[in-house]
C-alpha positions as CSV (number, residue, x, y, z in Angstrom):
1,X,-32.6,-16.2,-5.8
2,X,-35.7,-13.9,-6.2
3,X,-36.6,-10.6,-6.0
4,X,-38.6,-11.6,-3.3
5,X,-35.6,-12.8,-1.3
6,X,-34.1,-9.1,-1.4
7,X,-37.2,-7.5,0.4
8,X,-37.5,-6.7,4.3
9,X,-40.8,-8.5,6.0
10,X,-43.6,-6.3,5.8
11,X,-43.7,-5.6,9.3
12,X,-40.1,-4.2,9.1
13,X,-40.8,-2.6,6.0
14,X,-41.8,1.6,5.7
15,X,-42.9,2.3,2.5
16,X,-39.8,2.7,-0.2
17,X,-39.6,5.3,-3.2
18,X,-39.7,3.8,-6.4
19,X,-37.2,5.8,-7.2
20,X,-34.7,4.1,-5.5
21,X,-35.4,0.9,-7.3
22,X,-33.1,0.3,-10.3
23,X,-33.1,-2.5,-13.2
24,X,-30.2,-5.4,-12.0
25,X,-28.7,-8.2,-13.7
26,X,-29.8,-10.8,-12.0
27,X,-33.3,-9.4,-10.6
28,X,-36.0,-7.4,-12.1
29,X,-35.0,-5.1,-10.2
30,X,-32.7,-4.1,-7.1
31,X,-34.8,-2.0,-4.3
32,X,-32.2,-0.1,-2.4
33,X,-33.2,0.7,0.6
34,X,-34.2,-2.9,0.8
35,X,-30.6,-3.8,-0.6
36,X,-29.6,-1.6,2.4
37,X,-31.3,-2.6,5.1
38,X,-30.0,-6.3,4.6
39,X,-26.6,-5.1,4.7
40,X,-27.2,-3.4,7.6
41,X,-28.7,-6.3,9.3
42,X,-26.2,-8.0,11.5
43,X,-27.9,-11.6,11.1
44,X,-28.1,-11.6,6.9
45,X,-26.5,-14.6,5.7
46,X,-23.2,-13.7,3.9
47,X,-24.2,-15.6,0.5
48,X,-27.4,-13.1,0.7
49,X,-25.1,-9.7,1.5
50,X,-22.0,-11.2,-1.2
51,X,-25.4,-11.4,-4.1
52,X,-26.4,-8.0,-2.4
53,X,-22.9,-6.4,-3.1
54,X,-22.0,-8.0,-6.2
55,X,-25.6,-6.4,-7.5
56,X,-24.6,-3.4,-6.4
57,X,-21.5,-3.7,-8.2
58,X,-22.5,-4.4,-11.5
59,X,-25.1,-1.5,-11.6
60,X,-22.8,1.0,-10.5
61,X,-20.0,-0.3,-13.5
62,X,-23.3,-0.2,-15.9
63,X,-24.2,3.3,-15.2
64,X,-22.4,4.9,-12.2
65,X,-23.6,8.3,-13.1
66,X,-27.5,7.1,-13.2
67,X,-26.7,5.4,-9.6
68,X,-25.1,8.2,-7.9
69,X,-28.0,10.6,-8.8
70,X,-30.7,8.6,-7.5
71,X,-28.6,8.1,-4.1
72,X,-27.8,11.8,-3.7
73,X,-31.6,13.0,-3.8
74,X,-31.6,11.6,-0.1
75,X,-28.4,13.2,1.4
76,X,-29.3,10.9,4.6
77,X,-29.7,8.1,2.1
78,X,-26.3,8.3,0.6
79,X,-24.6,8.3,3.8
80,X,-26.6,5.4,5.3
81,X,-25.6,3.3,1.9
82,X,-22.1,4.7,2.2
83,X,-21.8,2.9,5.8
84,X,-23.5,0.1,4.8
85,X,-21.2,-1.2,2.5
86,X,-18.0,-0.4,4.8
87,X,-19.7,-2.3,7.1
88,X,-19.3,-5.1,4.9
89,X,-15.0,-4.8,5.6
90,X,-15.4,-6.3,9.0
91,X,-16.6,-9.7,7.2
92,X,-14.6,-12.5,8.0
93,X,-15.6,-13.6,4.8
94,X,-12.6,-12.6,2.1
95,X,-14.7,-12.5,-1.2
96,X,-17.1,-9.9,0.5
97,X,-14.6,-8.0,1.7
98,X,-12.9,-8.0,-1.6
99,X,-16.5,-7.3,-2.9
100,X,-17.1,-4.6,-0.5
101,X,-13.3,-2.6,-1.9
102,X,-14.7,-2.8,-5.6
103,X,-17.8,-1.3,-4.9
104,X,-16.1,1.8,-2.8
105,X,-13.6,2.0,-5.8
106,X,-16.4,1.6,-8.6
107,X,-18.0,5.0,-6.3
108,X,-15.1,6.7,-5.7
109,X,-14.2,6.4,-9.8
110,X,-17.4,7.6,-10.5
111,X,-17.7,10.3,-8.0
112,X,-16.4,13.4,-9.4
113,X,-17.8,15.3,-6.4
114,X,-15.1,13.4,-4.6
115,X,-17.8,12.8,-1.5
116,X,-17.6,9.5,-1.3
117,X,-13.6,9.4,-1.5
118,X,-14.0,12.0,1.7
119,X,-16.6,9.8,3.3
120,X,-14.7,6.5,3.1
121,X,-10.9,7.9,3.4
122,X,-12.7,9.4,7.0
123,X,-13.9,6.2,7.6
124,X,-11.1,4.1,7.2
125,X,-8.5,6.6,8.7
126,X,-10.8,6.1,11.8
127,X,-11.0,2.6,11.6
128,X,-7.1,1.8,11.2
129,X,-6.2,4.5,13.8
130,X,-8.6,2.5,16.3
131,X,-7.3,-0.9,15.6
132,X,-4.0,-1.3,13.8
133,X,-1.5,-3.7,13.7
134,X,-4.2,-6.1,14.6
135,X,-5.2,-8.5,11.7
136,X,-9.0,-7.5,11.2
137,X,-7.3,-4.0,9.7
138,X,-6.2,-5.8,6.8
139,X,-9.0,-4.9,3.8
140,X,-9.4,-1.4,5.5
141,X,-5.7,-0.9,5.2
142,X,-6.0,-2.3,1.3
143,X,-8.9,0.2,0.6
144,X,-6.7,3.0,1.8
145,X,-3.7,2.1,-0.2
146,X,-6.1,2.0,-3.0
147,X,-8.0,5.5,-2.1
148,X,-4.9,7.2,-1.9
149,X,-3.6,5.8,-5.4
150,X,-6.8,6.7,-7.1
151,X,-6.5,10.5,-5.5
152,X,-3.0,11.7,-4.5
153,X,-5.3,14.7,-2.7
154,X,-7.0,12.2,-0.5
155,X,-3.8,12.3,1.7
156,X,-4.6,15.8,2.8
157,X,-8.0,15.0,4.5
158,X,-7.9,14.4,8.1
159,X,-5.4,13.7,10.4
160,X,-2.5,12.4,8.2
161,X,-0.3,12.9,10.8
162,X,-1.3,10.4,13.3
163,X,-2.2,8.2,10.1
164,X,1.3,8.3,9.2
165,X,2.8,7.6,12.4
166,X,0.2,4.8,12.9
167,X,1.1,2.8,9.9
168,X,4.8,3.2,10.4
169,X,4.4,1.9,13.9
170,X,2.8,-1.2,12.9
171,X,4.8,-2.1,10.0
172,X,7.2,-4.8,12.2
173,X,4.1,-5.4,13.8
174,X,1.7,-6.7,11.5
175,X,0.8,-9.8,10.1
176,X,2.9,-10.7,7.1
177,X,0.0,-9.8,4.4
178,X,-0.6,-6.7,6.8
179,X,2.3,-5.6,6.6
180,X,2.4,-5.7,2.6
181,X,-0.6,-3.5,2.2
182,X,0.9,-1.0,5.5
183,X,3.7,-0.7,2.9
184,X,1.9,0.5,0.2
185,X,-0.5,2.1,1.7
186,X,2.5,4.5,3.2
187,X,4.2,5.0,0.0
188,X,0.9,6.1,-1.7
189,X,0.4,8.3,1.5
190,X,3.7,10.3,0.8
191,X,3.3,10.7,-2.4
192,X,0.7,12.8,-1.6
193,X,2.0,14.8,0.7
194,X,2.4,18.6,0.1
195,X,5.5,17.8,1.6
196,X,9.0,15.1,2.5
197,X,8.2,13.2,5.6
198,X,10.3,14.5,8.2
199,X,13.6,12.8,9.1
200,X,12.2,11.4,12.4
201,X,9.7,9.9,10.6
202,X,12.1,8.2,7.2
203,X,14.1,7.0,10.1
204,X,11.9,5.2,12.1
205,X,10.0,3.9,9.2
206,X,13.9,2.5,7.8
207,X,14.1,0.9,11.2
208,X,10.5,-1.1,11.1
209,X,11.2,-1.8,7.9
210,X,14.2,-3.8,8.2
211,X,12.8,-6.1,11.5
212,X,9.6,-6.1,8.5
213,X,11.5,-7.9,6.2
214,X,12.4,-11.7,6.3
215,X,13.9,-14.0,4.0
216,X,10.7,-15.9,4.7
217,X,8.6,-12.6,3.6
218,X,5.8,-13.2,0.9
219,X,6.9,-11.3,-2.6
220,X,3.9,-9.0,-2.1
221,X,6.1,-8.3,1.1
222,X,9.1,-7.9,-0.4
223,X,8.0,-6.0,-3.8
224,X,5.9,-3.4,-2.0
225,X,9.1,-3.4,1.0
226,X,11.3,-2.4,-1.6
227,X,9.3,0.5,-3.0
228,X,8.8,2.0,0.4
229,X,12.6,1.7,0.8
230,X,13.1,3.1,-2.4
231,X,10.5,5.8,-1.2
232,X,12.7,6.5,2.1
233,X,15.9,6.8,0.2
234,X,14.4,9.3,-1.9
235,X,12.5,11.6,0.6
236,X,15.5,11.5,2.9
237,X,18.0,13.3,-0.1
238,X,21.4,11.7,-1.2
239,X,23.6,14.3,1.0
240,X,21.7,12.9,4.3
241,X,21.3,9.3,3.7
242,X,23.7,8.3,6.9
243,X,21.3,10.0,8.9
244,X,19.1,7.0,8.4
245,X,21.1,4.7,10.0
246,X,22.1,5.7,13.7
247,X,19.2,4.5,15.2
248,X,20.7,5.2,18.9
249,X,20.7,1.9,20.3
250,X,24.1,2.4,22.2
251,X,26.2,-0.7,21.5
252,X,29.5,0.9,20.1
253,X,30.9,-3.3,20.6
254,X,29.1,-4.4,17.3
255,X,32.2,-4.9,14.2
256,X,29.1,-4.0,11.6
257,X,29.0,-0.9,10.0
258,X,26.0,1.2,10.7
259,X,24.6,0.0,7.1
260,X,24.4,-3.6,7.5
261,X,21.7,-5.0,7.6
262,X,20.2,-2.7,4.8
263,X,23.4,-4.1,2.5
264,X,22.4,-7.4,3.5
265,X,18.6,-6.7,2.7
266,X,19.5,-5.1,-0.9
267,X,21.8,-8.6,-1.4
268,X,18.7,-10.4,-0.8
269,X,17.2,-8.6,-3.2
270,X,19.5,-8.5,-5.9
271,X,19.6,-12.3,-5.5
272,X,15.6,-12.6,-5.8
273,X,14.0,-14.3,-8.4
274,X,11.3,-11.8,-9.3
275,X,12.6,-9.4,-11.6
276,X,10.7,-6.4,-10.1
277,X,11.8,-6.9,-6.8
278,X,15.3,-7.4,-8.4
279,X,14.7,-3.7,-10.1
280,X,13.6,-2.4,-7.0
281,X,16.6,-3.3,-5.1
282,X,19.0,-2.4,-8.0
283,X,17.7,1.3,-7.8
284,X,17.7,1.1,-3.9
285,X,21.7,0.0,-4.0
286,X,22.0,3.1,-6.7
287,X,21.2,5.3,-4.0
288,X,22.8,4.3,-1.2
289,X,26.0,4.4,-3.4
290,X,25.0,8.4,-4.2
291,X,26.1,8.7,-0.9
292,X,29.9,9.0,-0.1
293,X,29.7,7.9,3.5
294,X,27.3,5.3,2.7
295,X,29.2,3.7,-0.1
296,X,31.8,3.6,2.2
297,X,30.2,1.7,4.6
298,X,29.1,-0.7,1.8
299,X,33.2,-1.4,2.0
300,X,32.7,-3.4,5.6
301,X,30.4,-5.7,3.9
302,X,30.8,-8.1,1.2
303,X,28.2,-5.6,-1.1
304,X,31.4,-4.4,-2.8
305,X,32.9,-7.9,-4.1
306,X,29.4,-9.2,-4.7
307,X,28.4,-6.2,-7.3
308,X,32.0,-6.4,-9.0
309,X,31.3,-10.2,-9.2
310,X,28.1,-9.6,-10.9
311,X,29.3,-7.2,-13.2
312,X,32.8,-10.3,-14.1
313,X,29.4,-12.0,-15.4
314,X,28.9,-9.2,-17.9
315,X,25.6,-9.3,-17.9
316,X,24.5,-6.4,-20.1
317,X,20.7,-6.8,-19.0
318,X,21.0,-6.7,-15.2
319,X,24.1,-4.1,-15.4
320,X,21.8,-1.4,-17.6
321,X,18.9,-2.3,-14.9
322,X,21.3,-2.4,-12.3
323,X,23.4,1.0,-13.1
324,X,20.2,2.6,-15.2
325,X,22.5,3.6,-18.1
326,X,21.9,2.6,-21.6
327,X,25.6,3.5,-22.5
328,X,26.8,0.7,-19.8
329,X,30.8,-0.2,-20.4
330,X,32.8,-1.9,-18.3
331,X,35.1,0.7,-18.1
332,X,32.8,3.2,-17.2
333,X,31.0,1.4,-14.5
334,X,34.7,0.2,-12.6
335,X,35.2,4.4,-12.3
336,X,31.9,4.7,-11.1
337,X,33.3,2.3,-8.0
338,X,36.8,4.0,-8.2
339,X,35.0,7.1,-7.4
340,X,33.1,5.5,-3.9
341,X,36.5,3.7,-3.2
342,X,34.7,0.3,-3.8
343,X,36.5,-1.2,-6.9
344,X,39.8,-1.4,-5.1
345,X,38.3,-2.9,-2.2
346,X,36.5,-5.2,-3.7
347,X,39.2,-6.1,-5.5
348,X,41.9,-7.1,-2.8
């Protein structure tokens, strides 16, 4: 490709500032408000825009600084470029979309103004409060998970609010690689939070989460499900975890105790092959037995017989990940389940 194949026809064309032309690793040079009028162009070829973007990509990793100062002398400019490239997110095409996320993130890293993070957080936000659950949502919802990893602050701009509620809603709604990035994207949300999601909120999200969750789910799914569950346990406090669970549906006919199908989801995790997720869930099933009324529940399922089984193994590796003590004994891990009431149980 030439650098003849990144100008606009002269009869399109208004004269351009040198200044906005920068050296490029593939091209003499890289004119941008040629590179953004192609972007912008809703018939460009997406080889053309994917060169365009991964041009722009590697002179913003060379010199970020040098890049961001020639965009800013145009305050009009910068915004145009900034929409541009999130224009590029509504591909179809993956690798420009992935494209597309490394060149906001390259910015954003780059950026200590923090303009751009505000530009494309608004952006996004807007986007996925439009659209969501439906598939096409999928690399804005990545970019956001990402955004608010890179900045904790980010999760203060806008309307979090609705943003929250918006990604909880969709999580059971989603497509399965959705519903991955929806996860993460919430748990990097609330960490940012000045402060806990309310208990509404950690118990509606506990309920979406566990129709979220299939044997059948994706270990993305289930790595980044078991975070946000970890994430839940935690906001909602050890002394109110049963709160989570009465979700009001009105059959008092149903034998299962109210903590079921979460003691049946931590099983599944216990038993995964992925080591993380097998973490995750280990620290999940150490606080839901924090809980008196909880671990008590645990009782009506088989969660009891299954951990003391596990720990007949004596596995010293999965019992210090499992029970988070360096100093594990048997001894001392049987009074930990004489205290819940679980070791006798479990044991009849």
């Amino acid at each position: 490709m030439t650098a003849q194949g990144l100008t606009v026809p002269e009869h399109h064309q208004q004269p351009h500032s040198p200044a906005l032309c920068l050296p490029s690793v593939r091209l003499p040079s890289l004119c941008l408000q040629c590179a953004v009028q192609r972007l912008e162009g809703a018939c460009e070829p997406v080889a053309l825009r994917k060169f365009i973007v991964g041009e722009l990509t590697a002179i913003i990793e060379g010199d970020g600084q040098e890049f961001l100062s020639v965009v800013r002398c145009d305050t009009s400019f910068l915004e145009r470029f900034l929409f541009a490239i999130a224009k590029q997110l509504h591909s179809e095409n993956e690798q420009l979309q992935e494209l597309a996320i490394s060149v906001c993130m390259h910015l954003v890293q780059q950026d200590s103004s923090q303009c751009s993070l505000r530009w494309f957080y608004e952006e996004v936000n807007l986007q996925l409060l439009e659209n969501l659950p439906a598939a096409k949502c999928l690399p804005h919802t990545i970019l956001l998970g990402r955004l608010l990893h890179h900045s904790a602050e980010a999760a203060c701009h806008g309307e979090w609010e609705q943003l929250q509620d918006t990604l909880v809603r969709s999580l059971a709604l989603a497509m399965p690689s959705l519903q991955s990035a929806l996860m993460y994207a919430l748990v990097q949300l609330w960490k940012g939070l000045p402060q806990v999601p309310t208990k509404s909120t950690l118990k509606s999200a506990m309920k979406q989460l566990l129709q979220a969750l299939q044997p059948s789910s994706s270990l993305d799914t289930m790595l980044n499900g078991f975070v946000l569950l970890k994430s839940i346990l935690t906001s909602q406090g050890e002394g109110n975890l049963a709160d989570l669970f009465a979700f009001g549906s009105g059959d008092q006919s149903s034998q299962l105790s109210p903590a079921q199908p979460l003691t049946n989801l931590v099983k599944k995790g216990l038993l995964h092959q992925d080591a993380l997720v097998q973490a995750t869930a280990a620290q999940c099933c150490r606080l839901l037995l924090s809980n008196r009324t909880v671990a008590e529940w645990c009782l009506e399922s088989d969660m009891a017989e299954y951990l003391l089984e596990t720990l007949a193994m004596k596995s010293y590796q999965r019992c210090v990940c499992w029970f988070g003590s360096k100093d594990f004994s048997m001894d001392t891990t049987l009074s930990l389940f004489e205290q819940h009431k679980l070791y006798h149980a479990g044991a009849s």
